[in-house]
N, C-alpha and C positions, 0 to 999 in steps of 0.2 A: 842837409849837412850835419844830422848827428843831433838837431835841435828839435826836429819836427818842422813843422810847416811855416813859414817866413813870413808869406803871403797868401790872402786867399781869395776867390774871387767869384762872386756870380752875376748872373743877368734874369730878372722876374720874366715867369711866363705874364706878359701882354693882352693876349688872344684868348679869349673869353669863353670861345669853343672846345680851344683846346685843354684849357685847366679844368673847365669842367667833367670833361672826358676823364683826364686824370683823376682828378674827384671821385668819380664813379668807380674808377677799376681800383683804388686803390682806398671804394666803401667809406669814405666819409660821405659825412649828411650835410647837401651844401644850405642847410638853415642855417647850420652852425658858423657859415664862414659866407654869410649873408652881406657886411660890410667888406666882405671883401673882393668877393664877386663886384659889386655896383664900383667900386673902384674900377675894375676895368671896362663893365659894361658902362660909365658912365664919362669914359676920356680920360681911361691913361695910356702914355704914351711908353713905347721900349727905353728902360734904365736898367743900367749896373751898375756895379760897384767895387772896391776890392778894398782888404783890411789888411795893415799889417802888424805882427805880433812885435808889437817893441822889444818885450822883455825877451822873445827871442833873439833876436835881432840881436840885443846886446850880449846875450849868452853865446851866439853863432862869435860875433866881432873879438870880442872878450878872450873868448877862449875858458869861458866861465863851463865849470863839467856840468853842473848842477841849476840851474831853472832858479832855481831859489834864491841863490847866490844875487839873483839879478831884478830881483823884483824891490822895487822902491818902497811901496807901501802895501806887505802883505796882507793878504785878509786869510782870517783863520779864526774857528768858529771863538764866540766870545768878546772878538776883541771889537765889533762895532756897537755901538750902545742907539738904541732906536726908544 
């Protein structure tokens, strides 16, 4: 609606066959993604999930033009002190 995406939503490949396959065509080195491999080879079950962008959400409701307008506590470089 003019805002970008509202809501968004996915579901983890499970299947331990298949992600690894993926791995392969798409040349990652599955050492590097070793803890995450044994996640599935070791009992996970199919989850998903979806998120929604607030600040759009209130920019879509609003009728706010601008993204910015609508954000409560903006971040922007400088202003978090670590």
């Amino acid at each position: 609606p003019g805002v970008g995406e509202l809501v968004g939503g996915s579901q983890r490949e499970e299947r331990l066959d298949v992600l690894e396959a993926k791995m392969a065509q798409q040349d990652l080195n599955p050492d590097d993604y070793w803890w995450y491999l044994d996640l599935r080879r070791f009992g996970s079950v199919p989850h998903a999930g979806y998120g929604l962008g607030f600040e759009r959400l209130v920019t879509y409701v609003c009728g706010i033009e601008n993204i910015r307008e609508a954000i409560a506590f903006p971040r922007y470089p400088g202003n978090a002190e670590f």
